[in-house]
C-alpha positions as CSV (number, residue, x, y, z in Angstrom):
1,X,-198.6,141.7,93.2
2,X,-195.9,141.8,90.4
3,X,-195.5,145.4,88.9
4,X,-195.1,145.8,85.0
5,X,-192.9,148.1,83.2
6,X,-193.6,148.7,79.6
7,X,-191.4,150.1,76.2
8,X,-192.6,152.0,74.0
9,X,-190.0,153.0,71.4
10,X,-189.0,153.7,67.8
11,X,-185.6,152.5,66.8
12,X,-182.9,153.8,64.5
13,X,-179.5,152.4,64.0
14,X,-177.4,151.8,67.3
15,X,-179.7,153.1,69.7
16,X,-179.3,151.7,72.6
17,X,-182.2,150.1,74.7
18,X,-182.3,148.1,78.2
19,X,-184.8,145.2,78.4
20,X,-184.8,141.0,79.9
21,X,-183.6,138.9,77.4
22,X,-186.8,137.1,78.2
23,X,-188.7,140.2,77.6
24,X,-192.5,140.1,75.5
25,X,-191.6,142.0,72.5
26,X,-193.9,142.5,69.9
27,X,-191.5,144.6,67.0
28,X,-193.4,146.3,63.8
29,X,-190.8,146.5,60.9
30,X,-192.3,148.9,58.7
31,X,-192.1,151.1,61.5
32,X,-189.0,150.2,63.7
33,X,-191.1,150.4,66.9
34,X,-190.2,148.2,69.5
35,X,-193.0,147.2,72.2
36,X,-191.7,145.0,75.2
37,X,-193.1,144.2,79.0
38,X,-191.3,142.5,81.4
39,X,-191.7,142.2,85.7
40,X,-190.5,145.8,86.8
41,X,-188.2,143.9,88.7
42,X,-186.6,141.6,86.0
43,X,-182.4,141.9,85.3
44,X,-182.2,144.2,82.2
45,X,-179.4,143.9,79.7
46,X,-178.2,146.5,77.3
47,X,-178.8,145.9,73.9
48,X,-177.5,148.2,70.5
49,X,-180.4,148.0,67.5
50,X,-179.2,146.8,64.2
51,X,-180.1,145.4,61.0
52,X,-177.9,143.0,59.1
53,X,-178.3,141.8,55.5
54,X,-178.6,138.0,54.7
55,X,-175.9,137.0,52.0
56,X,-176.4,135.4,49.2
57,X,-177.8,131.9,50.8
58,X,-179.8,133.6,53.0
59,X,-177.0,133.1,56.3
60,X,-176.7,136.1,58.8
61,X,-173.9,135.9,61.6
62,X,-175.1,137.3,65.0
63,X,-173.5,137.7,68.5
64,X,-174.2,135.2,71.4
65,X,-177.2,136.6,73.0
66,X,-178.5,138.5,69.9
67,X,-182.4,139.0,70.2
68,X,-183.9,138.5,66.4
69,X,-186.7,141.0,66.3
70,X,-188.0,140.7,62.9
71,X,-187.5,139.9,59.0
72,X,-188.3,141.3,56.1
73,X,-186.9,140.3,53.1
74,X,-183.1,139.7,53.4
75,X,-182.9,141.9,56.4
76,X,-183.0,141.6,59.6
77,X,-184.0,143.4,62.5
78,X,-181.9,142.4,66.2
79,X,-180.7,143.7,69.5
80,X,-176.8,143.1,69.9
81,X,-176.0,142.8,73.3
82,X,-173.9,146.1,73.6
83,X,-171.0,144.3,75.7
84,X,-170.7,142.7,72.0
85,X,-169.5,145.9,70.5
């Protein structure tokens, strides 16, 4: 039987959380609250919240690896892997 571990988090700027790149994520912009599941026993990676404007045509640049959570408007919502920093 595969175990599941769950999180359950609001996000500010920079915090830092550790989830599978291939993680469920369900993300609620108005509220910065992250929701992911993943096999307890999945390889985690560190990853530093952000959110980055879109210039003028609408382009953001992101890290290899960069998880895009969300949109709204020009910004957007990702997880940087922190060995990106």
């Amino acid at each position: 039987m595969t175990e599941i571990a769950t999180l359950d988090t609001e996000l500010g700027p920079f915090d830092v959380v550790e989830i599978p790149a291939d993680s469920l994520r369900e993300f609620d912009v108005e509220n910065q609250r992250l929701r992911a599941i993943y096999p307890q026993t999945a390889d985690t990676e560190e990853y530093v919240y952000g959110e980055q404007t879109a210039d003028e045509s609408g382009v953001v640049g992101v890290a290899d690896g960069t998880i895009v959570l969300g949109v709204d408007g020009k910004t957007v919502y990702v997880l940087t892997p922190k060995e990106a920093y």
